[in-house]
C-alpha positions as CSV (number, residue, x, y, z in Angstrom):
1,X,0.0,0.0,0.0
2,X,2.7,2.4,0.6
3,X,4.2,2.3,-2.8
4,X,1.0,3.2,-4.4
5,X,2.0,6.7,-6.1
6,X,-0.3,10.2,-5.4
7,X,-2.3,11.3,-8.2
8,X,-1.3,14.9,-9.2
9,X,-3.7,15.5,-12.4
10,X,-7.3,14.0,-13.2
11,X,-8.8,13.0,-16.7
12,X,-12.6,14.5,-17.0
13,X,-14.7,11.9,-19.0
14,X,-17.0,14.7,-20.0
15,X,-20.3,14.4,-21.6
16,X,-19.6,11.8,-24.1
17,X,-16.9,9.6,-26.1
18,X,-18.7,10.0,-29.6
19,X,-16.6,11.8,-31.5
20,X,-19.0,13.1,-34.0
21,X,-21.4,14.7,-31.1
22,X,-18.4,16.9,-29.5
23,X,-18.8,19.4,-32.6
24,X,-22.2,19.3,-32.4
25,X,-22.0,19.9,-28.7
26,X,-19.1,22.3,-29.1
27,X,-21.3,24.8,-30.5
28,X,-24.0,24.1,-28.6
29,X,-22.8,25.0,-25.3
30,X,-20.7,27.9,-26.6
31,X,-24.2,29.6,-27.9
32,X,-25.3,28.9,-24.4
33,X,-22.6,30.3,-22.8
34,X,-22.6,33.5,-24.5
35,X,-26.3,33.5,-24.3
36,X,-25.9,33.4,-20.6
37,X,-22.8,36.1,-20.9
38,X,-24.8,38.4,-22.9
39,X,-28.3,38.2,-21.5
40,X,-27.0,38.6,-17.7
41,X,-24.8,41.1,-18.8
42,X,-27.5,43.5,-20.0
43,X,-29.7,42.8,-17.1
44,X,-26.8,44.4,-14.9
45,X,-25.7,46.6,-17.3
46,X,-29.5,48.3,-17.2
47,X,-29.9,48.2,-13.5
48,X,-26.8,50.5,-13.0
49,X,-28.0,52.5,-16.0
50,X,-31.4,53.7,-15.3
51,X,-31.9,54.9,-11.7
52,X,-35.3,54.0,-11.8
53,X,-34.3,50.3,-11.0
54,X,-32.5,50.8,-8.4
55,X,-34.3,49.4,-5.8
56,X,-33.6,46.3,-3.9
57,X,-35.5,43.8,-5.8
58,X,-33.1,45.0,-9.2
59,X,-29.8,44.9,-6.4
60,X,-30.6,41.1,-5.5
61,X,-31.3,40.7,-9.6
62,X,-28.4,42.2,-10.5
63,X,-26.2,40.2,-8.0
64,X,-27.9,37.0,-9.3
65,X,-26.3,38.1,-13.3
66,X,-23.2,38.1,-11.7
67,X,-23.4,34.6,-10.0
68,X,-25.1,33.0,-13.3
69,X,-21.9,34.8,-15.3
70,X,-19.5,33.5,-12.9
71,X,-21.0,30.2,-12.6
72,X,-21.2,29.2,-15.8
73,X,-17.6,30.8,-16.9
74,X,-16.3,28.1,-14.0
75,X,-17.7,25.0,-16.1
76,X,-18.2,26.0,-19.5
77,X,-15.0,27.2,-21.3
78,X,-12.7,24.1,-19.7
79,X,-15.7,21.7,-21.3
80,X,-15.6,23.5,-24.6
81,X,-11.7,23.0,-24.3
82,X,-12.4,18.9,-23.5
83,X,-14.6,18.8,-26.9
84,X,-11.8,20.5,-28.8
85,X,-9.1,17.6,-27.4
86,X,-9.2,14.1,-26.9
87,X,-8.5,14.0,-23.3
88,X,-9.5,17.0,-21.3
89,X,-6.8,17.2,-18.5
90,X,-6.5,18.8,-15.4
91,X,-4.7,19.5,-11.9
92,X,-5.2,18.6,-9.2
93,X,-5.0,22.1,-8.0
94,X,-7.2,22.9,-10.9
95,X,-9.7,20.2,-10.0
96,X,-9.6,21.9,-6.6
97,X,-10.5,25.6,-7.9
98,X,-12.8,24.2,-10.0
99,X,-14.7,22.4,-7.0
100,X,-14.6,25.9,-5.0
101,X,-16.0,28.1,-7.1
102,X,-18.7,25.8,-8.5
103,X,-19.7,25.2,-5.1
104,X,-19.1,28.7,-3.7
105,X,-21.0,30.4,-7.1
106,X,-24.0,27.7,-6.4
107,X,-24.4,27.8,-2.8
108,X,-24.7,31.6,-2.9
109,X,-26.9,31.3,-5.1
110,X,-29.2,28.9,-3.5
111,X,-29.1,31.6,-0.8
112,X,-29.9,34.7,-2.7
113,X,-33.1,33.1,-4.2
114,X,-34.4,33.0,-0.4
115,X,-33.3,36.4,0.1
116,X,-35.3,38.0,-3.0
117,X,-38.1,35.8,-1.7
118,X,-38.1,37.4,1.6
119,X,-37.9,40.8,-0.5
120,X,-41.0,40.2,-2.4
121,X,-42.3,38.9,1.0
122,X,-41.7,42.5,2.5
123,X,-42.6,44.7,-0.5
124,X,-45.9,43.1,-1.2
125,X,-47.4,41.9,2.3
126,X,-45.7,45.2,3.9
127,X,-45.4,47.8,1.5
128,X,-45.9,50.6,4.2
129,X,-42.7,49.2,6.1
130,X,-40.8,48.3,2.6
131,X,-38.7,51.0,2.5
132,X,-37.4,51.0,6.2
133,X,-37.0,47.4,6.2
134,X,-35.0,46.8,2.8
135,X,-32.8,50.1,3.3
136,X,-29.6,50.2,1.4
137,X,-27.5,48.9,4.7
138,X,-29.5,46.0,5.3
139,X,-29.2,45.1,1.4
140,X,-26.0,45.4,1.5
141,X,-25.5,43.0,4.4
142,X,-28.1,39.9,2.9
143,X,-26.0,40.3,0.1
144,X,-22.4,39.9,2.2
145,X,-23.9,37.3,4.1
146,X,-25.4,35.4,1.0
147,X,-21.6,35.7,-0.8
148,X,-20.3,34.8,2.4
149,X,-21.8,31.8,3.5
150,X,-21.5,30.4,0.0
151,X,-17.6,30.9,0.5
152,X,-17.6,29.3,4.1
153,X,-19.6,26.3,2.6
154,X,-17.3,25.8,-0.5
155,X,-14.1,26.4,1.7
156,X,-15.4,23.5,3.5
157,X,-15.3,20.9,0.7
158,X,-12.8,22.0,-0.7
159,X,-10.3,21.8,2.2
160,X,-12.2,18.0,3.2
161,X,-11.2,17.2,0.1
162,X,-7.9,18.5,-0.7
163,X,-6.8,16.2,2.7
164,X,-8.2,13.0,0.8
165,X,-5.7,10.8,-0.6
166,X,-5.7,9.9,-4.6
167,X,-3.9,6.6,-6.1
168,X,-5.5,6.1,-9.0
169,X,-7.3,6.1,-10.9
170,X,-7.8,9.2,-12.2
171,X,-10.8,9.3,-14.6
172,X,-13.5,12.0,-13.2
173,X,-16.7,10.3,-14.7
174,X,-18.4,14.0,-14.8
175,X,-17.5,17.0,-17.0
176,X,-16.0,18.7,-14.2
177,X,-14.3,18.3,-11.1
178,X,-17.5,17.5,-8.8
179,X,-17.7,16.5,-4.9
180,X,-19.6,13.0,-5.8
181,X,-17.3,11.8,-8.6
182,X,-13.6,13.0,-6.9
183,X,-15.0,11.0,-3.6
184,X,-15.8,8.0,-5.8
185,X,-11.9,7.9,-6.5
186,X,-10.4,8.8,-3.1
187,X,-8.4,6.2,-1.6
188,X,-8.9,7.0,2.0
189,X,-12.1,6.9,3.6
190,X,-14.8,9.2,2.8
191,X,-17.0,8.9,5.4
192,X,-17.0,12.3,7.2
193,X,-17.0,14.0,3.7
194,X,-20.1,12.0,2.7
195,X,-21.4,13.4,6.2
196,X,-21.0,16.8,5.6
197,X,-22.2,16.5,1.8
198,X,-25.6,15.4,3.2
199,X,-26.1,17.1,6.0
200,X,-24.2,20.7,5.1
201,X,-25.1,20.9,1.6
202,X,-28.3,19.3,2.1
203,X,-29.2,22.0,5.1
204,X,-28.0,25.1,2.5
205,X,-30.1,23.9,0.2
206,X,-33.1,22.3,1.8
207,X,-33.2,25.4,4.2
208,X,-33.6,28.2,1.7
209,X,-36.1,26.1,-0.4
210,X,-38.3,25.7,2.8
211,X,-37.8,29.7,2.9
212,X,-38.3,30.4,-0.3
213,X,-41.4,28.2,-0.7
214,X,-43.2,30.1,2.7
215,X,-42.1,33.0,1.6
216,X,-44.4,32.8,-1.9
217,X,-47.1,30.6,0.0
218,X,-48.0,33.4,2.1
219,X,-47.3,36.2,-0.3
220,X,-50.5,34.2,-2.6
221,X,-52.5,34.2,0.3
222,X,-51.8,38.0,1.0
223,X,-52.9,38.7,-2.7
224,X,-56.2,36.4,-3.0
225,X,-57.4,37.4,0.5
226,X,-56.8,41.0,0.8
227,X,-55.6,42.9,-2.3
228,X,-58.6,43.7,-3.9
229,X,-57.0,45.6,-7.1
230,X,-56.7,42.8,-10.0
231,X,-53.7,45.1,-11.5
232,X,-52.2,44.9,-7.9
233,X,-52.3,41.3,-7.9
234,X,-51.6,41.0,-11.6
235,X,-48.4,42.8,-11.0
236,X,-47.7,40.5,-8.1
237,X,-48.3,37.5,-9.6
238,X,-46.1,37.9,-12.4
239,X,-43.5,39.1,-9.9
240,X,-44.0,35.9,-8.1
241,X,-44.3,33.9,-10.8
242,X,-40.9,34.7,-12.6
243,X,-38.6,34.0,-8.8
244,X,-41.0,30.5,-8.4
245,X,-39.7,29.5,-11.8
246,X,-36.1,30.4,-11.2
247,X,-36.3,28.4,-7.8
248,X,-37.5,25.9,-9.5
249,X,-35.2,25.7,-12.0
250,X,-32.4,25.8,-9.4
251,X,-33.5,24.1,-6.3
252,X,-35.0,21.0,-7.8
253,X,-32.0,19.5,-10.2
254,X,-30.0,20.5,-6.6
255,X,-31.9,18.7,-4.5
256,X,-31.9,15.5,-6.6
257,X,-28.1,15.5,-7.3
258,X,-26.9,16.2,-3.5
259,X,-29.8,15.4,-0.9
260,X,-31.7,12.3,-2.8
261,X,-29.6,9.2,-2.2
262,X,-28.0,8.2,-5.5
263,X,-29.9,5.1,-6.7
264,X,-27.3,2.0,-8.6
265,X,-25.5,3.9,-11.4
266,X,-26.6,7.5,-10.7
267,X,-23.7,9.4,-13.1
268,X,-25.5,10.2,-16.1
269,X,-28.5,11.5,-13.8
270,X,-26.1,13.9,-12.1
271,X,-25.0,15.5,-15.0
272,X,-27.8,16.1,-16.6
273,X,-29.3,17.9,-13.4
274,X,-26.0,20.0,-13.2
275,X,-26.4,21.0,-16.7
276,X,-29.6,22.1,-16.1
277,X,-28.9,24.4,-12.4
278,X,-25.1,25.4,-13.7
279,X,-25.9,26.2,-17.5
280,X,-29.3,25.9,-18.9
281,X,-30.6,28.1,-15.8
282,X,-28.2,30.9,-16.1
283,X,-29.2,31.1,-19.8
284,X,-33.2,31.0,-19.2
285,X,-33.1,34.1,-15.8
286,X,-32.8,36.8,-17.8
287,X,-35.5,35.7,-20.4
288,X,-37.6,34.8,-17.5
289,X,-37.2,38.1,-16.0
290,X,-37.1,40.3,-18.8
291,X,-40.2,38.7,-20.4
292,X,-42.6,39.1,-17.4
293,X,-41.1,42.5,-16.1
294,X,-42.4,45.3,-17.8
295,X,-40.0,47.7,-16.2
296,X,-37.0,45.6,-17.0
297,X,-38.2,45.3,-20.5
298,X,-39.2,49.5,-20.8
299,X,-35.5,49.9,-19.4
300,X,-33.9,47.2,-22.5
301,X,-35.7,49.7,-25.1
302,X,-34.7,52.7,-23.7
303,X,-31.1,51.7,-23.7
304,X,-31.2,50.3,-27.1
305,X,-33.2,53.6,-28.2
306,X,-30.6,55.7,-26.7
307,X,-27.9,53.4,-28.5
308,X,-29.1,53.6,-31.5
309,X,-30.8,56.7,-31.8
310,X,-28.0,59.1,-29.6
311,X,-30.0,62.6,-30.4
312,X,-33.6,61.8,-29.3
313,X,-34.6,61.4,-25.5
């Protein structure tokens, strides 16, 4: 056992071996990721623009852009560079980035979704008290905290994992460096890793989604028993209705990759739901957001108008 040699660099599997789907793929995923780049881009870029939007629901939007920019740039470009080559190599340094910002970007994430839901909570069941309660300070703290405890979580893993001793082999069945697949090829035991993968990761995410989920429950109760104005609740509802689908979107490909027990041969399944939370779901927020905000949408025009057409107002 102790001539068994350290692994210093993993091989990711990726998506698939068929050599005639990686162009296909290729461009696939690099319209996505610019997608993603460009449409998140312009959602922050109009929020600082027109001073209108800024409020705290567009602050919270704006800092999800970011995270749905940086979260995708963490996994896309090195899986566009594995379709390119025939083995997609990395450190395990790399690996170990990789693994931290993936899991920093996501948890924070996870945690700002229940943090615009308590915003929507506040402006539409106390809109009196809005104002007071969502003041720039104690924006500017949910958002530290959110970035924060995203950072602690990931720092977590990634040092758990980092003390976990590789012999070989080396193939990463996954088309990055994930927490399930590296512990699959550890040497040494796993067991307090496995721990704190269900019960850490499964809190930061089953936590917020518990939030999130009150949160809208009793904001639709507040609207059908006691706003009488049908534009009121109109207004609302698409409000509501645009967060519940991100959630969705995010929380529930989440909760069946890292809190479900995996079930036999469980790899395929896992990437599939990280494709959809780390790629498809940065690409789909802003068209979710844009479409059903009218103010986001008036703001777009206005900044194309003024774009295109410099000398009119």
């Amino acid at each position: 056992m102790e001539n068994q040699t350290a692994v210093s660099e993993f091989i990711i599997l990726g998506l698939t071996k068929l050599q005639e789907l990686r162009c296909f793929l290729f461009a696939l995923f690099l319209l996505l990721y610019v997608a993603s780049v460009l449409g998140n881009g312009a959602i922050m870029a109009v929020v600082l623009a027109e001073p209108r939007l800024h409020t705290p629901m567009y602050f919270f939007l704006s800092n999800l852009s970011w995270l749905d920019i940086c979260y995708s740039t963490v996994i896309v470009p090195k899986m566009l560079a594995g379709f390119l080559s025939k083995h997609q190599i990395i450190s395990f340094t790399g690996c170990l980035v990789q693994l931290h910002f993936f899991h920093f970007l996501g948890s924070s994430e996870a945690v700002l979704l229940a943090v615009m839901a308590y915003d929507r909570y506040v402006a539409i069941c106390n809109p009196l008290r809005y104002r007071l309660v969502m003041n720039p300070r104690v924006c500017l703290l949910l958002a530290v905290a959110t970035w924060s405890s995203g950072f602690l979580h990931a720092l977590m893993h990634t040092v758990m994992t980092s003390r976990l001793h590789f012999c070989g082999p080396n193939h990463v069945h996954h088309f990055f460096c994930d927490i399930k697949p590296l512990l699959s090829l550890a040497c040494s035991s796993t067991r307090l890793n496995l721990s704190l993968l269900n019960i850490v990761t499964g809190g930061i995410v089953i936590g917020p989604f518990i939030l999130t989920l009150l949160s809208y429950l009793y904001i639709i109760s507040f609207l059908l028993l006691k706003v009488q104005s049908r534009e009121s609740r109109r207004k609302a509802f698409s409000t509501c209705t645009a967060h519940l689908t991100v959630v969705t979107l995010l929380y529930v490909p989440v909760i069946f990759n890292y809190v479900l027990p995996s079930q036999g041969d469980s790899q395929d399944r896992d990437m599939v739901a990280t494709l959809m939370y780390s790629i498809v779901t940065s690409v789909l927020n802003p068209l979710i957001y844009t479409l059903r905000n009218r103010e986001v949408k008036s703001a777009l025009r206005k900044a194309v108008r003024r774009k295109l057409f410099p000398g009119r107002t």
